[in-house]
N, C-alpha and C positions, 0 to 999 in steps of 0.2 A: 389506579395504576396497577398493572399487571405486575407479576414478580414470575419472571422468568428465570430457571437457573439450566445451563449447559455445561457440559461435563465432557470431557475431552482429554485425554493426556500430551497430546500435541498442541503447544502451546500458538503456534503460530496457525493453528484452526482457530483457540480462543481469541485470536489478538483480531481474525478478519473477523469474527462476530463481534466483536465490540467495535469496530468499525461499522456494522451494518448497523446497530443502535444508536451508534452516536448520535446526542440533541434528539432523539425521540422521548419526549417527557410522558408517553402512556405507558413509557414501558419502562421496568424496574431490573434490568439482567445482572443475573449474575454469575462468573465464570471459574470453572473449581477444575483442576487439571488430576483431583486424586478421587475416586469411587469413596471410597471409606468418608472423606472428609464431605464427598457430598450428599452422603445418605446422613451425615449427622443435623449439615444443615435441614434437611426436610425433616427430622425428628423434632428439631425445634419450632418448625410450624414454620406457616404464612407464602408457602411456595406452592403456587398454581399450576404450572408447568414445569418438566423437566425433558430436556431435550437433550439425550448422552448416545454420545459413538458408540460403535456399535460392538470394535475391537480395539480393546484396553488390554496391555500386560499387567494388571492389576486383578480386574474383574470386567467380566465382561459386560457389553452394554446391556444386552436384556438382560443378565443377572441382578443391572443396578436397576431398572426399569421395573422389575419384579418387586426387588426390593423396596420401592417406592409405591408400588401396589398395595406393599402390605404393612405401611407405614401409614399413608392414605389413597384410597381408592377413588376418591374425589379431585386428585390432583392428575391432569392429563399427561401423558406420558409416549412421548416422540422419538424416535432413531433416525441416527446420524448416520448415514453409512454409505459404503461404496458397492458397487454391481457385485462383486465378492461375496459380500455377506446376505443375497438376498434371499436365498433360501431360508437362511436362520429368522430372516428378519418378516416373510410370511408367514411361519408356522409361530412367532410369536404375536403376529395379530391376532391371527385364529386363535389362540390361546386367552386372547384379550389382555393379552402383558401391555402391549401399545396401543396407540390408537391412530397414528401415522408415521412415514419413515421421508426422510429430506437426503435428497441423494446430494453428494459430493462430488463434482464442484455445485451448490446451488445456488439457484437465480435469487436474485436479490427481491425484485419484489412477489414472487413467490414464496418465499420463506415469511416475508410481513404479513403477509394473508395466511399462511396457515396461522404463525402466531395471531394474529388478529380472531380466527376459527378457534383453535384449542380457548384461547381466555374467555367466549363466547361460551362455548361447552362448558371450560368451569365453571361459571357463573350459575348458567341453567342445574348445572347437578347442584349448584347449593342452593339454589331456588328452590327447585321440586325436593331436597331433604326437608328444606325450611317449613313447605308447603303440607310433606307427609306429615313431618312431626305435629304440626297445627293441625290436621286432620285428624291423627290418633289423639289429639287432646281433646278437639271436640269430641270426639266418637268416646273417649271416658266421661267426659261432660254430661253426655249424652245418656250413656250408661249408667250411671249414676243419677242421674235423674228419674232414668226409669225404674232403677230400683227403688227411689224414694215416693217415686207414684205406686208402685206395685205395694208397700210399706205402709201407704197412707190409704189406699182402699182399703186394706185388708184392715186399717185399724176403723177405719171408717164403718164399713163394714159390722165389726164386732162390738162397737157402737150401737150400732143400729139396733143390733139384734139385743143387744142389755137392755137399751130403750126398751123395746117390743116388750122383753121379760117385765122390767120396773113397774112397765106403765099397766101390765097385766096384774103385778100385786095391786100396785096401787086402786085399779076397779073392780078387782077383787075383795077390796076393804080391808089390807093386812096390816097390821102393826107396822105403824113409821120406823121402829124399829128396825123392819125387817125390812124394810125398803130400805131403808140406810144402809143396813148390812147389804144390800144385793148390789149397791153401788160402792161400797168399798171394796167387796170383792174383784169388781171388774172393769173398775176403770184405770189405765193404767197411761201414766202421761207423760210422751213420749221416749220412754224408759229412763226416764232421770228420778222419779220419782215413786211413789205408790202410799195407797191411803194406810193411816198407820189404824186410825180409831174415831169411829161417829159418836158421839156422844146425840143421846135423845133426852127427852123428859121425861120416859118410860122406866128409866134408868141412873136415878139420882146418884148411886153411888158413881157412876162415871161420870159425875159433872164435877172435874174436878180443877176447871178453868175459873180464875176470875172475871166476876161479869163485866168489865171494864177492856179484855183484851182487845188487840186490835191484830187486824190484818198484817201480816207480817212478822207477825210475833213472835220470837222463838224461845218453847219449850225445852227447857234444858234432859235430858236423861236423869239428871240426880233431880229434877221435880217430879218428873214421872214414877222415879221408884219413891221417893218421900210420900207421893202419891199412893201407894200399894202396885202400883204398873209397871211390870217387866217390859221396857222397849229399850231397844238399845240405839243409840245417836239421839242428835235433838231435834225436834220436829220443828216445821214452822206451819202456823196458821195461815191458811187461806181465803176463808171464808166463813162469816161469823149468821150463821141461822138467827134468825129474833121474829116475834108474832108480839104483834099488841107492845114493843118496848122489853120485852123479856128472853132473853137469852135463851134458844134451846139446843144449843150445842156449837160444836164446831167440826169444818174441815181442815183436817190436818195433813198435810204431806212430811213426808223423811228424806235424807239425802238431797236436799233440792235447795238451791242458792237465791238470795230472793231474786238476784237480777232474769231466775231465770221463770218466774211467777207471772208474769206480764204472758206467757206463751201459752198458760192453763187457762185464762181469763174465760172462753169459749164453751170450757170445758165445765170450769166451775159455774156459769153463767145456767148449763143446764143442768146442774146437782141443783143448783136453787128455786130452779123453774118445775120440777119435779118435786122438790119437797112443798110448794108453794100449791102446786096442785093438790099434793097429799092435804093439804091443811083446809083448803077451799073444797074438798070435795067434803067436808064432815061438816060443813054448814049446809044452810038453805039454797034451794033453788035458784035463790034470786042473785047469786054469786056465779051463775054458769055463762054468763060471758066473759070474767075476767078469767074462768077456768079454760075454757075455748081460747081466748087470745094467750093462755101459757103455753095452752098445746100450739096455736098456730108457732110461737119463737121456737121451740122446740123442733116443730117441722123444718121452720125456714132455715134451723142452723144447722140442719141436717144437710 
């Protein structure tokens, strides 16, 4: 249902346009004889159209016409007028204040057809607003996504190249140690976290976990300094090293919730495929296929 409002100070114009309505149920009119009182109904929404005289001793009709432009510009905006005002009533199309004018006396079923045109045009400008808005939200959707691809190459990426580095200590022959250190320095998972401390075998006095923890575990800050360890927050366990049933350290993350450990799983998956290599590379030969099928997980997780 259309919601027509007309604006007129001569009452017996309003009284033939509610004759012209009468028993039309698509249409919603409504008929206001004061400018003032009719700009406040449009302030309060839900009017489609407005169709006002064109000379008012109040205010004039493109003055309230204007008025309605700048209240909303969505809402179609008509004059009423006689041969008199046509001057005024051209230079406010050009202006874009209206968008048609209904000469006086008007034909009857003329006037249903423009209204029938104006509430067609509203419609259309709230479609194509509907339509813009939906497109700038894809189009941030959109944006956003690319920036989380651009985000995730480049972590990807720096990945890569730790790999490259690690896998070079490691067939260089270097202290597990320092392989652990070259991967806690640089992995870093997806800024919610960061590695606080590897513990190795190398390294007894930093083995200061019981050998019973479990994944998930959270290291309090007052264990860690009863410990001798400056860390500050509490850490959780992620990942528990063991060779032959013996404990040889752990991965630790800080700042990080456990619901959100499920998301590192990939990650952790190749800290232990890399230390598993380390371990297998210091045996026999006869180990170099289960060394091969680390490197192939390694690739294929790349």
């Amino acid at each position: 249902m259309g919601k027509i409002l007309f604006v007129d100070d001569e009452k017996s114009i309003l009284n033939s346009l509610k004759r012209v309505f009468f028993g039309l149920s698509q249409y919603e009119p409504l008929f206001m004889d004061d400018p003032e009182d009719a700009l406040e109904c449009v302030r309060e929404g839900g009017i489609h159209v407005v169709v006002s005289d064109i000379k008012m001793p109040q205010m004039s009709g493109i003055a309230v016409l204007d008025a309605v432009r700048e209240i909303d510009p969505d809402i179609v905006r008509i004059a009423l007028s006689g041969n008199a005002e046509m001057q005024d009533i051209i230079e406010a199309v050009n202006r874009g204040d209206i968008w048609r004018y209904i000469d006086k006396p008007w034909d009857r079923q003329k006037l249903l057809m423009t209204m029938k045109n104006a509430l067609e045009l509203f419609d259309k400008k709230k479609e194509s607003k509907r339509l813009f808005l939906a497109l700038e939200e894809k189009k941030s959707e959109l944006e956003k996504i690319n920036r989380n691809l651009e985000s995730m190459v480049a972590m990807r990426t720096k990945l890569l190249e730790e790999r490259t580095r690690i896998m070079n200590l490691i067939i260089n022959d270097e202290p597990l140690e320092t392989v652990f250190r070259a991967v806690a320095e640089n992995l870093v998972f997806f800024g919610k976290a960061r590695v606080v401390q590897i513990n190795s075998p190398y390294l007894e006095a930093t083995f200061i976990y019981p050998a019973d923890a479990q994944v998930d575990q959270v290291v309090t800050e007052g264990e860690f300094n009863k410990a001798g360890f400056s860390v500050q927050g509490d850490c959780t366990v992620v990942s528990r090293l063991r060779k032959n049933r013996k404990n040889l350290g752990y991965l630790m993350l800080k700042d990080i919730d456990k619901k959100d450990i499920s998301e590192l799983y990939p990650i952790i998956e190749t800290f232990a495929n890399l230390v598993i290599i380390y371990l297998y590379q210091q045996k026999t030969l006869a180990d170099l296929p289960r060394v091969l099928q680390q490197l192939d997980s390694i690739i294929e997780s790349s």
